[in-house]
MIDOSE-1310 file (N, C-alpha, C; in nm, 2 decimals, decimal comma, always signed):
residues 84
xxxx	+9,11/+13,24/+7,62/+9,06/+13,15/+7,71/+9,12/+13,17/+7,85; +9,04/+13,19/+7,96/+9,12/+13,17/+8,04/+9,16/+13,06/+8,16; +9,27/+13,11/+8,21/+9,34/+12,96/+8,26/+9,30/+12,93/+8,37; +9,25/+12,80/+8,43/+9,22/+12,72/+8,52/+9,35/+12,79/+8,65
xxxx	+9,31/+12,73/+8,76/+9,41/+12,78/+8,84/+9,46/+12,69/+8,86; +9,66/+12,71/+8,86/+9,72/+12,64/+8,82/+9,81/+12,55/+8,96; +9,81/+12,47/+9,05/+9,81/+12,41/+9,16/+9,99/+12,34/+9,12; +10,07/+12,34/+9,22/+10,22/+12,33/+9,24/+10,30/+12,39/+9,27
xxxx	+10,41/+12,40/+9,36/+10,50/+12,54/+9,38/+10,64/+12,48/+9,43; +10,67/+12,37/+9,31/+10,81/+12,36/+9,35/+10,83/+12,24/+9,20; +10,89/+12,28/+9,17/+11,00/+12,26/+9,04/+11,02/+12,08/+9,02; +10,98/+12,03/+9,12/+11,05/+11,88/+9,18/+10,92/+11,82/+9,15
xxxx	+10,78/+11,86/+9,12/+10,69/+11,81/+9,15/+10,59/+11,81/+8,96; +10,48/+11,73/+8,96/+10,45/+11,77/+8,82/+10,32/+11,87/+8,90; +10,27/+11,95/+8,80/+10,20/+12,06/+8,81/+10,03/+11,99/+8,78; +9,93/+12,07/+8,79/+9,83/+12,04/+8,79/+9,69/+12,12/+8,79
xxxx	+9,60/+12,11/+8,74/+9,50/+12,20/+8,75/+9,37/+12,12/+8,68; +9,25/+12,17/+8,76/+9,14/+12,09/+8,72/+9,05/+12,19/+8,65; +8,93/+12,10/+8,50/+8,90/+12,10/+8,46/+8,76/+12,09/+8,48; +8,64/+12,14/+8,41/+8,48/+12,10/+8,41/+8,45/+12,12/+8,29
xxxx	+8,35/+12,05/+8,24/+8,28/+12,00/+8,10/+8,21/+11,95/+8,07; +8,11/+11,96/+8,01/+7,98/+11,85/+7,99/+7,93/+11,75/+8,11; +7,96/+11,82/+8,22/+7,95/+11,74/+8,33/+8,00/+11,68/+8,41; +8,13/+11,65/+8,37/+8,23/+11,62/+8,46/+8,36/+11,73/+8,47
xxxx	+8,43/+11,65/+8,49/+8,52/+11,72/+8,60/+8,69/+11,65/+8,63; +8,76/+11,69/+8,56/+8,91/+11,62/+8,58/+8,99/+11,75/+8,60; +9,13/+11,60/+8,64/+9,23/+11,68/+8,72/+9,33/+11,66/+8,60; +9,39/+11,78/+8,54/+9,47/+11,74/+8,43/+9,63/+11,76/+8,51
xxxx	+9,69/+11,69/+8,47/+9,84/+11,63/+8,53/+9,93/+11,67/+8,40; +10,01/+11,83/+8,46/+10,14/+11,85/+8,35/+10,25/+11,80/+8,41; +10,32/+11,69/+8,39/+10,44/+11,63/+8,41/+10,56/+11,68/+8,42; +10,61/+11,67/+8,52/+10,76/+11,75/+8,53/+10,87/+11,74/+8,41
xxxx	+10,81/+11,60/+8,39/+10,92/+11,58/+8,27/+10,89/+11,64/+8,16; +10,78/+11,68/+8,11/+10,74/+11,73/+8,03/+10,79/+11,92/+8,04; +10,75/+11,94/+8,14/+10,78/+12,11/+8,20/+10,95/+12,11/+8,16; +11,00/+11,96/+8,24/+11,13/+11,99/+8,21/+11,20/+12,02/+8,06
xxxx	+11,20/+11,90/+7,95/+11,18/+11,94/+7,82/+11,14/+12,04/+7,74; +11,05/+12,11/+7,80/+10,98/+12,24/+7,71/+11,04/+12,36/+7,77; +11,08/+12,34/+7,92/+11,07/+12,48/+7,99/+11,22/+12,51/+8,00; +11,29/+12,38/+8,07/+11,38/+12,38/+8,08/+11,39/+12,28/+8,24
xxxx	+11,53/+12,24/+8,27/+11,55/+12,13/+8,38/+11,52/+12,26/+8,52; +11,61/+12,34/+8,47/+11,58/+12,46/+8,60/+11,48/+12,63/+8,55; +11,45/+12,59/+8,52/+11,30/+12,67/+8,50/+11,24/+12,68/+8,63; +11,19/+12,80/+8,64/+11,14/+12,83/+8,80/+10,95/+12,79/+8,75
xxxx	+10,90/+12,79/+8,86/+10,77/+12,74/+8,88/+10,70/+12,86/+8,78; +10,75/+13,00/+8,81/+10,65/+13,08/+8,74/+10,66/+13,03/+8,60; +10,78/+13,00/+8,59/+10,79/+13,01/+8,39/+10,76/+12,88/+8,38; +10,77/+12,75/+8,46/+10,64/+12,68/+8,41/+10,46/+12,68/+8,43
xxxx	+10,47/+12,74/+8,51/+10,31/+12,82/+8,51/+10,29/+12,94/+8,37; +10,39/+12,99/+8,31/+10,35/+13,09/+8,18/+10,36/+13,01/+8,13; +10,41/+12,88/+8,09/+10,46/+12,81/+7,97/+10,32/+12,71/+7,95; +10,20/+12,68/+8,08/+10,09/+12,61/+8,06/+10,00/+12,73/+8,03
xxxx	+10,03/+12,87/+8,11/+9,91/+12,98/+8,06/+9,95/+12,99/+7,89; +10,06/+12,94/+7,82/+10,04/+13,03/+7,68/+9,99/+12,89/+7,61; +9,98/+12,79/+7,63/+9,96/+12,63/+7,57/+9,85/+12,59/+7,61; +9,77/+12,69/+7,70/+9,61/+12,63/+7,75/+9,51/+12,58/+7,63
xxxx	+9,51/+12,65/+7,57/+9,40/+12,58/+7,44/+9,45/+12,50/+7,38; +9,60/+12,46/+7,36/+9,59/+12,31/+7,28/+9,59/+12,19/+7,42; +9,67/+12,25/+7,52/+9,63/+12,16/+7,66/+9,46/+12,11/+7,66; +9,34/+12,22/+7,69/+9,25/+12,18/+7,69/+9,22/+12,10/+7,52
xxxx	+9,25/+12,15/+7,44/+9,25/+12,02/+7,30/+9,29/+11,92/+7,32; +9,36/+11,85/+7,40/+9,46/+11,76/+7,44/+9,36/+11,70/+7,52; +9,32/+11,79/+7,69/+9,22/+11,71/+7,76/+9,07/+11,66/+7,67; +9,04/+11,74/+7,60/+8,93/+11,68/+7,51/+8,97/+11,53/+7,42
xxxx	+9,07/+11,55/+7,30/+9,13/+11,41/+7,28/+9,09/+11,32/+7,38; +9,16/+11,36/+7,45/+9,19/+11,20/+7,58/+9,09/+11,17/+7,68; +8,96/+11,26/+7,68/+8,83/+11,18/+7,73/+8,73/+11,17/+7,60; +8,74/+11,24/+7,47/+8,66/+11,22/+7,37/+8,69/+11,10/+7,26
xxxx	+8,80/+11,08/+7,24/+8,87/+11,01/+7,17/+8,93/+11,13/+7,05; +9,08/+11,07/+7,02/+9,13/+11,17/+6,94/+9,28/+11,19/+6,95; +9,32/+11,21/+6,86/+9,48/+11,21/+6,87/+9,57/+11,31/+6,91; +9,65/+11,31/+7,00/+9,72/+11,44/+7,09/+9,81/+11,45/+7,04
xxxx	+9,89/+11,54/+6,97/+10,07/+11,53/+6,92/+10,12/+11,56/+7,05; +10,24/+11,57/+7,04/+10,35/+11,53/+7,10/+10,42/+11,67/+7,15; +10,46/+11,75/+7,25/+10,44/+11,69/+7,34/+10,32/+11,66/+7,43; +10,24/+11,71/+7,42/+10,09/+11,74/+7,44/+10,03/+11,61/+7,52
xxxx	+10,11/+11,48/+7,44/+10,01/+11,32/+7,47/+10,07/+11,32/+7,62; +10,18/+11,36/+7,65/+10,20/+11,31/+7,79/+10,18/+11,38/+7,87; +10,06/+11,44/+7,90/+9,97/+11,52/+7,96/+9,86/+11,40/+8,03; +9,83/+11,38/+8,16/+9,75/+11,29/+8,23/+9,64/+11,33/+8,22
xxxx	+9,54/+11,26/+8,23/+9,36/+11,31/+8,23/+9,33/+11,24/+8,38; +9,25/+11,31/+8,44/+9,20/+11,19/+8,53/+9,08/+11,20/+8,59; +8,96/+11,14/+8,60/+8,85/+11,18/+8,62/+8,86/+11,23/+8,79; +8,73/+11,30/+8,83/+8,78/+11,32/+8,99/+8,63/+11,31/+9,04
């Protein structure tokens, strides 16, 4: 699959990249605090931009859950959806 282009360039900020599908169109929101937990507190931007390119297909499984209805594990749920 390939990855959406991935929008943020500073460590301090949550990361972001948008989605299209059956017609719409969201902005999916990866959470610093999430980046931070998985990646690390000081993890550079690239290695949390690899860390969303290797997790893209359960990410987008995740954005499907959360506009289709369906259960996201963890850390995964605290991933934002948001129509645009």
């Amino acid at each position: 699959m390939q990855t959406p282009e991935i929008f943020g360039n500073n460590i301090q900020v949550d990361l972001y990249l948008f989605v299209e599908g059956q017609g719409q169109s969201h902005k999916v929101i990866i959470p610093r605090e999430l980046l931070d937990d998985e990646v690390g507190d000081s993890s550079s931007v690239a290695d949390r931009k690899m860390w969303i390119e290797s997790n893209i297909e359960i990410i987008m499984d995740a954005v499907t859950a959360k506009t289709e209805g369906g259960t996201v594990r963890r850390p995964f749920d605290r991933i934002v959806v948001k129509d645009t």
